[in-house]
C-alpha positions in Angstrom: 193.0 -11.0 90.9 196.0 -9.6 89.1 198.3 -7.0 90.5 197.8 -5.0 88.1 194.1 -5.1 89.4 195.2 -4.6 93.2 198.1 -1.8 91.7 195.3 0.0 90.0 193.0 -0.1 93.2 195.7 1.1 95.1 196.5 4.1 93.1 192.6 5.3 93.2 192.4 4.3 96.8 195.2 6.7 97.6 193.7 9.4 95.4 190.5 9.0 97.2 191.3 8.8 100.5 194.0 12.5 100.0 190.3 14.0 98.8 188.4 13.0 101.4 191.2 13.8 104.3 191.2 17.6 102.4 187.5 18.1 102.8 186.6 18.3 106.9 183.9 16.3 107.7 183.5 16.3 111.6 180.6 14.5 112.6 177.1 16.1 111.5 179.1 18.1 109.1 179.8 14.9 106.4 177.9 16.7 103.5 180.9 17.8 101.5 182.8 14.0 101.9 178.8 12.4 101.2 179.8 14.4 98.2 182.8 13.2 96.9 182.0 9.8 97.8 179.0 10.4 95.6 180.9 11.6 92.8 183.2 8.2 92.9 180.6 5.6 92.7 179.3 7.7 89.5 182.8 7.1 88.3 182.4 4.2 88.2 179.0 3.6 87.2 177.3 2.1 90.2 174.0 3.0 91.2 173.9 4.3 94.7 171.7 6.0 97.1 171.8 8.5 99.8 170.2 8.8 103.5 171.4 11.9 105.5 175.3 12.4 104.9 175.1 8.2 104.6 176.2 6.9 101.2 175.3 3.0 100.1 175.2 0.8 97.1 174.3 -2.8 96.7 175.7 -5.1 94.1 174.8 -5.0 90.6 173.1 -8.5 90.3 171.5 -8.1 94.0 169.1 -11.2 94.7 166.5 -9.9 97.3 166.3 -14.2 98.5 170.2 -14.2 99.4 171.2 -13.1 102.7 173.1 -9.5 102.7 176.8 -9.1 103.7 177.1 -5.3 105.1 180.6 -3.7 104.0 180.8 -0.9 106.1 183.2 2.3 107.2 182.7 5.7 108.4 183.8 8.9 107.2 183.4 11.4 109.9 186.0 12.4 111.7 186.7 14.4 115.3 188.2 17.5 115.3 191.9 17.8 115.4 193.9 18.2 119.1 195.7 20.7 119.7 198.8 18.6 119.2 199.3 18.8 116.1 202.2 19.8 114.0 201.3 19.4 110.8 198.0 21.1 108.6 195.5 18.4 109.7 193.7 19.0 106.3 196.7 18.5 104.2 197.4 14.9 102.5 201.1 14.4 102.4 202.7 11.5 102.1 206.4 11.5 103.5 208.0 8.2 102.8 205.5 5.6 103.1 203.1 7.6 105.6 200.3 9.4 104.8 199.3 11.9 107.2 195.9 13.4 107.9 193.4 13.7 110.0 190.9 10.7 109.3 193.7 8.9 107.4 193.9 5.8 109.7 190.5 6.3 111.7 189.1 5.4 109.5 189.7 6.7 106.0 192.5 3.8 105.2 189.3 0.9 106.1 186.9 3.0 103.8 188.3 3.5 100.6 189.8 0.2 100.8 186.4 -1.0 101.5 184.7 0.7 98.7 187.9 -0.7 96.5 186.9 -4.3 97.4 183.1 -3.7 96.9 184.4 -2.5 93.1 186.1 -5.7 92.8 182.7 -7.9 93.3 179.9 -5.0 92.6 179.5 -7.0 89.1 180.1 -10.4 89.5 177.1 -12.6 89.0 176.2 -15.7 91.2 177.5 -14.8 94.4 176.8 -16.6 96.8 175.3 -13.5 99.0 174.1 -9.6 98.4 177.4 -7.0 99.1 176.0 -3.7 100.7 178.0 -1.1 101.0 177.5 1.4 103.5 179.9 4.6 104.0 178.3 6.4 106.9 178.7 9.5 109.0 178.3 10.3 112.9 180.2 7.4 114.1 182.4 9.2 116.1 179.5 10.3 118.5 177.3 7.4 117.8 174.8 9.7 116.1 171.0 9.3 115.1 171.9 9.7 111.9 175.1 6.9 111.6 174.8 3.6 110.5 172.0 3.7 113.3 169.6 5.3 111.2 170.5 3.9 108.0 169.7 0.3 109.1 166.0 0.9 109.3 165.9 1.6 105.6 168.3 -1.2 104.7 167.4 -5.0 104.0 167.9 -7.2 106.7 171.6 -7.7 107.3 172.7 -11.1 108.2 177.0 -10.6 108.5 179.2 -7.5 108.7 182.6 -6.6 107.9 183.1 -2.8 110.2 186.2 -1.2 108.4 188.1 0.3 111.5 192.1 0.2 112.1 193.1 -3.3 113.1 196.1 -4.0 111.1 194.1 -6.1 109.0 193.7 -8.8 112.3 190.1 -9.6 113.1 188.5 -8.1 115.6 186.0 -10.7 116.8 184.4 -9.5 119.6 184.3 -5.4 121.1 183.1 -4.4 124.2 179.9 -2.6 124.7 179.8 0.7 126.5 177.0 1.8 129.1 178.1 5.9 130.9 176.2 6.5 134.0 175.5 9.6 135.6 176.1 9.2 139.4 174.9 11.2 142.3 175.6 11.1 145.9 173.6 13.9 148.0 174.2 15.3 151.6 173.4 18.8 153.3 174.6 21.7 152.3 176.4 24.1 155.1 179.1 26.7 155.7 182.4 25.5 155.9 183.0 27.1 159.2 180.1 24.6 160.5 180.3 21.2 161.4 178.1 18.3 159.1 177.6 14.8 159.5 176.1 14.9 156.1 178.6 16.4 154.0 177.9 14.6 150.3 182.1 14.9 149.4 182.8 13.1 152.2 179.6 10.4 151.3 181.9 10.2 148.2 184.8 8.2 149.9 183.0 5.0 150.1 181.4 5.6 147.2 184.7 5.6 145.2 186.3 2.7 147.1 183.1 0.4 146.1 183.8 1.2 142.4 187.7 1.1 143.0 187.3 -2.5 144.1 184.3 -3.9 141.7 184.3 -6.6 139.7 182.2 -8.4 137.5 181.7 -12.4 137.7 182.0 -13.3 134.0 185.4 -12.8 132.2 185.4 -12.9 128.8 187.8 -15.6 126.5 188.8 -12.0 124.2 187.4 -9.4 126.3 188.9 -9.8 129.4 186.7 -8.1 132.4 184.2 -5.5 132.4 185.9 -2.4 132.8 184.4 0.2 135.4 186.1 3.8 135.8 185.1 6.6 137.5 185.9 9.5 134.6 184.9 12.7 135.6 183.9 14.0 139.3 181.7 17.6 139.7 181.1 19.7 143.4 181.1 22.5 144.9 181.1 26.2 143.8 182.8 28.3 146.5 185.8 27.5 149.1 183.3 28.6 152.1 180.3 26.3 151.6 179.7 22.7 151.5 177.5 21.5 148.7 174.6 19.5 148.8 175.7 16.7 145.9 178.4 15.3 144.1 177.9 14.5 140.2 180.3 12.2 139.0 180.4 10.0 136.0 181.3 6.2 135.5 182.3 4.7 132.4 181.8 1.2 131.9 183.0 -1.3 129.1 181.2 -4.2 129.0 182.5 -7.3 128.0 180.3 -10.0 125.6 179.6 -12.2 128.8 176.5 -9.1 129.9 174.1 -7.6 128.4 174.3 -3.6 128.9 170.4 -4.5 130.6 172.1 -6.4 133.3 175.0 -4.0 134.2 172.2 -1.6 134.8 170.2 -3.8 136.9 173.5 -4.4 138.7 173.5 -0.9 139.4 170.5 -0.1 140.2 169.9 -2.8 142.8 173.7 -2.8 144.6 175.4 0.7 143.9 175.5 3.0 146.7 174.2 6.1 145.3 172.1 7.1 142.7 172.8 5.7 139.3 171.0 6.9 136.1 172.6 5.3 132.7 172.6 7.6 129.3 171.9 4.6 127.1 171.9 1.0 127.2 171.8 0.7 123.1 175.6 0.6 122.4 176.0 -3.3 123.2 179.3 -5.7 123.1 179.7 -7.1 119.4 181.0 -10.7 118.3 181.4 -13.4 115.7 181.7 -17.0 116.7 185.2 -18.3 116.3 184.2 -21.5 113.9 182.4 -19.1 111.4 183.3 -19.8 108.2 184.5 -15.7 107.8 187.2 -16.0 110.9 187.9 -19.5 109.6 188.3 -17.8 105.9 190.4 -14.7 107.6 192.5 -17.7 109.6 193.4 -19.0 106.4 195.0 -16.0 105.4 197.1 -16.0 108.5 195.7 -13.5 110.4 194.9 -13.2 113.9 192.2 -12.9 115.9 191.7 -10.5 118.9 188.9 -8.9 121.1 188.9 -5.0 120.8 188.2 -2.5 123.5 187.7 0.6 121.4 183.8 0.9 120.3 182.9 1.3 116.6 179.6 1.3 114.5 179.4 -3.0 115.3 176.8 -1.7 118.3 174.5 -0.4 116.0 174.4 -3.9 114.5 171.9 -7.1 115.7 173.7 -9.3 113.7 177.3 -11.5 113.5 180.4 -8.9 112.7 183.7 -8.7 112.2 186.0 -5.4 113.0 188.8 -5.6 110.6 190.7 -3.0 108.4 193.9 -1.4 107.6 195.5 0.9 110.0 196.4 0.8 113.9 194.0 1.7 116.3 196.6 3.4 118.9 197.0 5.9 116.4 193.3 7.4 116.5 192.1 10.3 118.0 195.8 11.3 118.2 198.1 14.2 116.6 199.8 14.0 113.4 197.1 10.7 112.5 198.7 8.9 109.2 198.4 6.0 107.8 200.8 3.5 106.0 200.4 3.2 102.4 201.4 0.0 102.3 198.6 -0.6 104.7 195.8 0.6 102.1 197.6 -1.5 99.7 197.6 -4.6 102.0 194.3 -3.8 103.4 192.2 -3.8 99.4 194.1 -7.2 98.7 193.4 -8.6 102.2 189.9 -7.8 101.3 189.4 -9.4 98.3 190.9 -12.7 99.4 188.8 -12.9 102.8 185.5 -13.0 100.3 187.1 -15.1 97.7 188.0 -17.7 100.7 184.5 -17.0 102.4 182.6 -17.2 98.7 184.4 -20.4 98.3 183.1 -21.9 101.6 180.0 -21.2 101.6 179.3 -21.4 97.6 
């Protein structure tokens, strides 16, 4: 790999990434990024194929009796905050920053993705298939994200999740289960006295999830994380309602199934629990796999990430990894580093020369 090669990536990584941060493409609304995408693996002559606004390719000399190594990235974004000071839909770089919205979450990880899939896409006798998959709804864990596009994909036996890490490996990522909570009580003037009054039920109710704690602490993920988010009662200063709704979010570490947390629930919390969906489980790769091992070599570190990505749609080994800093996601003014997109490409490239190299 010259760096001529990487130079030239770079420069068409850049030029991507400014088209794709003009176009919006809030989740469910992808089709005009789908588009473009579309338009750049015509450019450069690989086949590819479409499923909803999702995007994906496999390698030119693709061996249905290798196992298949997913490449994979999002390109939906949320909406902008009100925050922000600059045209969210305007790519600019200013010194080595590129702002944007999508830019680091996670339009740096894609396009240098799609660059290092272009680097191997016609290379004969790998060792593995390369799929690569550049999906939408991610930010709202849609039916149609990487979800729905697995079911029509070959088995997948590895992943590499393109999400801001600065290019340290993410290998493990907590799960996330949201409950719906309800405590009840009798509803009465204000003016009245009641023993049953549901808000103050809540006070208890609170304390047990203020002081909570799960047995199993995780070597990268720490604890489970439980946090009461959002708390609903009441209508009118003069009468006492009959329930508080509240909502608890809960990041589960790789120690639990999101099965057992409910259980958990169900049999010890005191109130009513009712969970939205146990599907979005904790991800992880075992430390001595030859990927990690392959990303170690390259100095990089490894790290267990709180933030939830597309890796819970997945039933097999992953690794979250990619260009860009997850603290600046979700927030205004998003940019990446150019130098990151650069880094990211290259980092790439050597991670599955070292890999193909182990495992060859």
């Amino acid at each position: 790999m010259s760096m001529n090669q990487i130079s030239e990536y770079y420069d068409s990584a850049i030029d991507l990434l400014k088209e794709l941060i003009t176009t919006p493409s809030f989740s469910k609304e992808e089709d005009q990024t789908a588009a473009i995408l579309e338009r750049w693996f015509q450019k450069h002559d690989i086949s590819y194929k479409k499923y909803k606004n999702n995007v994906y390719a496999f390698n030119k000399h693709y061996d249905e009796n290798k196992p298949n190594l997913l490449l994979n990235s999002h390109h939906d974004t949320v909406r902008p905050n009100g925050s922000y000071t600059r045209d969210p839909f305007k790519a600019e770089i200013v010194g080595d920053k590129l702002y944007g919205l999508g830019s680091n979450d996670a339009g740096g990880a894609l396009v240098s993705l799609m660059h290092c899939f272009l680097h191997f896409y016609s290379i004969e006798n790998l060792p593995f298939n390369l799929i690569i998959a550049a999906t939408a709804e991610e930010e709202i864990a849609g039916v149609d994200s990487l979800r729905g596009l697995l079911p029509i994909l070959p088995s997948i036996d590895l992943a590499i999740v393109g999400e801001p890490t600065l290019m340290d490996l993410a290998i493990a990522e907590k799960g996330l289960v949201v409950f719906d909570g309800k405590v009840s009580g009798t509803a009465s003037h204000a003016a009245h006295p009641n023993d049953d009054q549901a808000i103050h039920k809540m006070i208890p109710v609170l304390h047990w999830f203020k002081e909570l704690r799960f047995e199993k602490v995780s070597k990268h993920l720490g604890e489970v994380k439980t946090t009461v988010s959002q708390l609903q009662a009441g209508t009118q200063h003069n009468v006492i309602p009959s329930e508080v709704k509240f909502v608890v979010d809960v990041r589960v570490n790789d120690c639990y199934k999101n099965q057992e947390i409910d259980a958990y629930f169900q049999e010890n919390a005191p109130c009513e629990m009712q969970a939205r969906s146990l599907r979005m489980q904790s991800s992880q790769i075992d430390e001595d796999h030859a990927l990690v091992q392959a990303g170690l070599q390259l100095g990089r570190n490894t790290y267990g990430s709180p933030t939830l990505s597309d890796q819970a749609a997945l039933n097999c080994q992953s690794l979250k990894l990619g260009p860009g800093d997850s603290t600046r996601s979700h927030t205004a003014d998003e940019f990446i580093f150019t130098h990151e997109i650069k880094e990211g490409i290259e980092i790439y490239i050597k991670l599955l020369e070292t890999y193909i190299n182990t495992v060859a």
